[in-house]
C-alpha positions as CSV (number, residue, x, y, z in Angstrom):
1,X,75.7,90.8,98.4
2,X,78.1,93.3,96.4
3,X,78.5,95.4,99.2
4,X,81.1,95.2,101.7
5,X,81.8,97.0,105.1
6,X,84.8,99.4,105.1
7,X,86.1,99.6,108.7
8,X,89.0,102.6,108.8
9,X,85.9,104.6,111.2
10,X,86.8,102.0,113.6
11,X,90.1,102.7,114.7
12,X,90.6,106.0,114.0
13,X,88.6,109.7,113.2
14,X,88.4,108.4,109.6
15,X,86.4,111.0,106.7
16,X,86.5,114.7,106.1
17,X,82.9,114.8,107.3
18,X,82.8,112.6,110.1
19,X,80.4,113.5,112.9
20,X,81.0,111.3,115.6
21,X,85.1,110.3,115.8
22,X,86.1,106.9,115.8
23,X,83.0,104.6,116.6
24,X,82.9,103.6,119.7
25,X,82.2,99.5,120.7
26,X,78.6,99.6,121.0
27,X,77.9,100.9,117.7
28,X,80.8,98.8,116.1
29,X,78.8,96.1,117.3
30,X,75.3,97.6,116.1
31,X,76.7,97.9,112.8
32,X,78.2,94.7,112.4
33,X,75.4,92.8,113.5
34,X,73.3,94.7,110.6
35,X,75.5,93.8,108.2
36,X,75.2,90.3,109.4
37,X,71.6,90.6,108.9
38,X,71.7,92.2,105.9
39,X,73.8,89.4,104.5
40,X,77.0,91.5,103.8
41,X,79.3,89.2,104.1
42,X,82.7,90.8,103.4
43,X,84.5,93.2,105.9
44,X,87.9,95.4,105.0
45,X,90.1,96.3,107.2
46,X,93.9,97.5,107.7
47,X,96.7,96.7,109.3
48,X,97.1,100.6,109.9
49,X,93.4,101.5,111.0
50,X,94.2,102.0,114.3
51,X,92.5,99.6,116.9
52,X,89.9,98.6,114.0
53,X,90.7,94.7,113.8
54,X,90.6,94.4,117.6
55,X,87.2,95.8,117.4
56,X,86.4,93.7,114.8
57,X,87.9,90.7,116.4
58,X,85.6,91.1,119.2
59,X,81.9,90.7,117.5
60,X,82.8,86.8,116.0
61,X,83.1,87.7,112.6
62,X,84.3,84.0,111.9
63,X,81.3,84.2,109.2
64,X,82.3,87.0,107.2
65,X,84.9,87.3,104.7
66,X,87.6,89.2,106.1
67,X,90.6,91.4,104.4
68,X,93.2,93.3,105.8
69,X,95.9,95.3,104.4
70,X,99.7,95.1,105.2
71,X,101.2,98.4,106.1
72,X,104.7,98.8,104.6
73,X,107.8,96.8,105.0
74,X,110.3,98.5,107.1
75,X,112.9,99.9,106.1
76,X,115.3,97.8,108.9
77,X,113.7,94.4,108.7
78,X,116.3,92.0,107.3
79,X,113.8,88.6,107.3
80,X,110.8,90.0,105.2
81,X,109.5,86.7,105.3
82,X,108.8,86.3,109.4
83,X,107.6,90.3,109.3
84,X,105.1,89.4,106.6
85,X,103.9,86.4,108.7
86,X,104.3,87.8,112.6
87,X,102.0,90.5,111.1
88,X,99.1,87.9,109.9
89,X,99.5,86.0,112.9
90,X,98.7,89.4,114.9
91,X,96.0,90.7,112.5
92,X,94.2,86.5,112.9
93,X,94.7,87.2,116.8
94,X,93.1,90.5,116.8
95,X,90.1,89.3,114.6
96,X,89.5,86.2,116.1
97,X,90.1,84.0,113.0
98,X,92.3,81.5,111.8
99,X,92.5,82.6,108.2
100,X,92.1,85.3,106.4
101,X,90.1,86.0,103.3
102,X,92.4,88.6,102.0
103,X,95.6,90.3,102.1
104,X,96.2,93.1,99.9
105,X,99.4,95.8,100.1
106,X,98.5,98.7,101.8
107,X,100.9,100.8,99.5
108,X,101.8,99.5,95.6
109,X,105.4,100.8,95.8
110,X,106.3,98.6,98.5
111,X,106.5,95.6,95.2
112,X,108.9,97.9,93.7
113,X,111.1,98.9,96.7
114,X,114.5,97.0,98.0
115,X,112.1,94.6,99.7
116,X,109.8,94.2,96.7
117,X,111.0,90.6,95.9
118,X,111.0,89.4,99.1
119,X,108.0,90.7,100.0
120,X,106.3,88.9,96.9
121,X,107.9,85.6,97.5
122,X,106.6,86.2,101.7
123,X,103.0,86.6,100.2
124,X,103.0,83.6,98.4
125,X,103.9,81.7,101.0
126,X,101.7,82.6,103.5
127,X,99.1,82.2,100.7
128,X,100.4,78.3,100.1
129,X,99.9,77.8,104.0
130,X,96.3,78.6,103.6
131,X,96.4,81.9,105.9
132,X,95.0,83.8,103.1
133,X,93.2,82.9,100.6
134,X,93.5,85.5,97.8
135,X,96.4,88.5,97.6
136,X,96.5,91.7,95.8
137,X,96.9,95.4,96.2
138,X,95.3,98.6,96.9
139,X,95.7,101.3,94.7
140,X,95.2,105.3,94.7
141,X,95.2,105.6,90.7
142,X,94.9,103.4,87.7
143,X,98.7,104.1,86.4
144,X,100.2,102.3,89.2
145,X,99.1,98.7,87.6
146,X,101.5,99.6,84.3
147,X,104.1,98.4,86.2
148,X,102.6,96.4,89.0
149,X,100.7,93.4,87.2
150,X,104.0,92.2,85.7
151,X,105.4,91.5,89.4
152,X,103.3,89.0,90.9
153,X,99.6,86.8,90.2
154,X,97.2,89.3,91.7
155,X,93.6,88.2,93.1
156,X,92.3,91.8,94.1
157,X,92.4,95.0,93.3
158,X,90.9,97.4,95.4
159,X,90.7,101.0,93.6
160,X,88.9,103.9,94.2
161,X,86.0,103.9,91.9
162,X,82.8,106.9,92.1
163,X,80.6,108.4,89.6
164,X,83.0,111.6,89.8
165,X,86.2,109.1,89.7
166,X,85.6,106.6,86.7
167,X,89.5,106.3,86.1
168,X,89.8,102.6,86.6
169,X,86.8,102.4,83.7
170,X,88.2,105.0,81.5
171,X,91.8,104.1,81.9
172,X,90.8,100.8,80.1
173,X,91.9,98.8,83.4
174,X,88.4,97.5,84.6
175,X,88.2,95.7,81.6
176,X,91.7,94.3,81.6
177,X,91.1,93.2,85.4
178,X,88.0,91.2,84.2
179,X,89.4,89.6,81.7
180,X,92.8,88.5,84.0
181,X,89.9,87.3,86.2
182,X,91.4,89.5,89.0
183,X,88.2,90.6,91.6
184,X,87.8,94.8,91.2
185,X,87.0,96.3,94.8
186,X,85.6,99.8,94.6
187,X,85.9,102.2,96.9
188,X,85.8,106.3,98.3
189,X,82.5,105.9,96.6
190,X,82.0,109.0,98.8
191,X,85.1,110.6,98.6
192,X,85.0,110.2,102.6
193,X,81.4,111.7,102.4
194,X,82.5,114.8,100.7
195,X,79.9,113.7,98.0
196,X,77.0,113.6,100.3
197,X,77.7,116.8,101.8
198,X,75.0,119.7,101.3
199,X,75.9,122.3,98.7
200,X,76.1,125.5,101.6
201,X,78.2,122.7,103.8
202,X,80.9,122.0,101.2
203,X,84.9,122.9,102.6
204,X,86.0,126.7,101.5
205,X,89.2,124.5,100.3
206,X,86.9,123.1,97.8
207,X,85.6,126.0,96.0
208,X,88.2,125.7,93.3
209,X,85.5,123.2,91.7
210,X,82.7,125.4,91.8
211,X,82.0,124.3,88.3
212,X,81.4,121.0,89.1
213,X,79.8,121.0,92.3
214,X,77.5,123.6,90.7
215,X,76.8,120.3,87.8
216,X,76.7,117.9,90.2
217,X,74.1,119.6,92.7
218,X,71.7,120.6,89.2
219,X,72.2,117.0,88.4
220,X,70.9,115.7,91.7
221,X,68.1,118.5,91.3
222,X,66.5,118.0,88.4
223,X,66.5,114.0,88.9
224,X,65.4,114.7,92.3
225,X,68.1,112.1,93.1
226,X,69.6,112.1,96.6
227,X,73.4,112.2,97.0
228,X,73.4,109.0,98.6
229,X,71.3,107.1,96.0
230,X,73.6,108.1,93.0
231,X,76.7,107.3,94.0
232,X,75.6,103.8,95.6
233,X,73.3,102.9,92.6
234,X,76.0,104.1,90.4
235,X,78.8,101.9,91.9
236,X,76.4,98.7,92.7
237,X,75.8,99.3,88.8
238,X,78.7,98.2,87.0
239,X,78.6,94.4,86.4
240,X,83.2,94.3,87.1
241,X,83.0,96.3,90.2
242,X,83.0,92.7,92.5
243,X,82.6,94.4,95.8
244,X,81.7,98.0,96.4
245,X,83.0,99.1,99.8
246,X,81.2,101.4,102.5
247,X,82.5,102.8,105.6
248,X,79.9,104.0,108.0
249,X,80.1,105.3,111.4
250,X,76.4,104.1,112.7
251,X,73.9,101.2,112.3
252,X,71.7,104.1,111.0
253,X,74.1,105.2,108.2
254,X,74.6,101.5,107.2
255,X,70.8,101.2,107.3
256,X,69.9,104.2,105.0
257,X,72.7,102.8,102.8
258,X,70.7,99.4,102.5
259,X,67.4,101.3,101.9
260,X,68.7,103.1,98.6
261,X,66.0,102.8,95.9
262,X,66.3,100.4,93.1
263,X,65.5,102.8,90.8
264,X,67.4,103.5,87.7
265,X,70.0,106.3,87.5
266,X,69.4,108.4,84.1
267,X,71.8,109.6,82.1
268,X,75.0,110.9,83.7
269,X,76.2,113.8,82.4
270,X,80.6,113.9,81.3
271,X,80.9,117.1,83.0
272,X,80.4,114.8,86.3
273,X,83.4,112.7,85.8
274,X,86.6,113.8,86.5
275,X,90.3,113.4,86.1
276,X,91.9,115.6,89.1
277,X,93.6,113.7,91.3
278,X,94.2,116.8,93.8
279,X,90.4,116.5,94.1
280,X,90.0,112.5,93.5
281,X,92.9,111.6,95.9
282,X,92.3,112.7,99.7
283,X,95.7,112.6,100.3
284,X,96.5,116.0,98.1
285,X,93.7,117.6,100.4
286,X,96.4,119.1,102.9
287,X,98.2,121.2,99.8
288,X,94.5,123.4,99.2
């Protein structure tokens, strides 16, 4: 199964159009066991999420594939080495399991700060005591692997990845990825639902892209597409996306997600693929 199940709605109030707040137990639970029956069989979590791996940790997921994500190294910490590992011994308490799956970096330019070697040399370790299997990092744009493959053997790469935000495809890094053997991870397949998002419901911060969302809904229109089915089919569609990550916030989300039609996308316009990272990157949203 390509698709994985993004957890940040666990632990926190996670999306721009999230209805419900963080999800409570009972549907964490409802959601998880769907996935289970579904036969999704990877789960990604953080570090930062809030109280998302305890929930996790609570519904026996010793049958999934699980991934976390370390949150910065302090600026204070003078043993890198025991941070890095009191952290995965935590994150395998709170989830209930006694390895992990996958540890990527929460934030690239923690390789390249004072603590960059050190934290490097940690992961390895942890990875040569068979507490995680694979390491890597998670990335906001494509330019950030210019100087970040150099620094250490990489196993993951999770990037954002839509049918609006190609730029790990266009960049010419998918392709490098594949051919390093290094697992892609897509995901903001959504943009935190601001895709899915009716055209009279759209943010008044996001009318400076009139133009597109005008494109985009015509698009969906005249294909008589939903938004949901193009931006799933799209990402399930390339071949070196590995896993294609989606955060939901009830069983009946998850479910509708599952139900997408297998039909074929047709052709997607340029106009529908963009550069603009103030759009592309949530964490610009606060500046419009």
């Amino acid at each position: 199964m390509k698709l994985a199940l993004g957890t940040a709605q666990f632990g926190s109030s996670y999306g721009i159009v999230n209805q419900f707040g963080m999800v409570n137990f009972q549907n964490v639970k409802e959601i998880i066991e769907l996935a289970r029956e579904k036969k999704i069989d990877l789960i990604d979590t953080a570090m930062a999420y809030g109280d998302s791996e305890k929930a996790i940790g609570k519904n026996n997921v010793f049958d999934f594939k699980v991934i976390t994500k370390l949150p910065p190294v302090p600026e204070n910490i003078e043993d890198v080495k025991s941070w890095v590992e009191n952290k995965i011994n935590l994150s395998l308490s709170n989830l209930g399991l006694s390895n992990l799956h996958g540890l990527l970096i929460h934030n690239s330019e923690s390789l390249t700060g004072n603590s960059g070697k050190e934290l490097i040399n940690s992961l390895n370790i942890i990875k040569s005591k068979g507490l995680v299997k694979k390491i890597g990092i998670s990335i906001y744009d494509p330019y950030e692997l210019d100087f970040l493959m150099h620094l250490m053997k990489i196993d993951i790469v999770q990037a954002p990845f839509s049918i609006i935000d190609q730029r790990i495809e266009t960049s010419g890094w998918l392709d490098k990825l594949h051919q390093a053997k290094v697992e892609v991870y897509s995901r903001s397949v959504f943009l935190q639902g601001l895709l899915l998002l009716p055209q009279n419901n759209l943010p008044p911060k996001f009318n400076r892209w009139n133009y597109f969302w005008k494109k985009w809904y015509e698009w969906l229109n005249d294909n008589k597409l939903t938004a949901l089915e193009a931006t799933i089919k799209y990402a399930l569609s390339i071949p070196k996306i590995k896993r294609v990550i989606v955060g939901v916030e009830t069983k009946k989300q998850l479910k509708q997600i599952m139900d997408v039609s297998g039909k074929k996308l047709p052709r997607i316009p340029s106009e529908l693929s963009l550069e603009d990272t103030d759009l592309l990157n949530p964490f610009n949203w606060h500046k419009l």
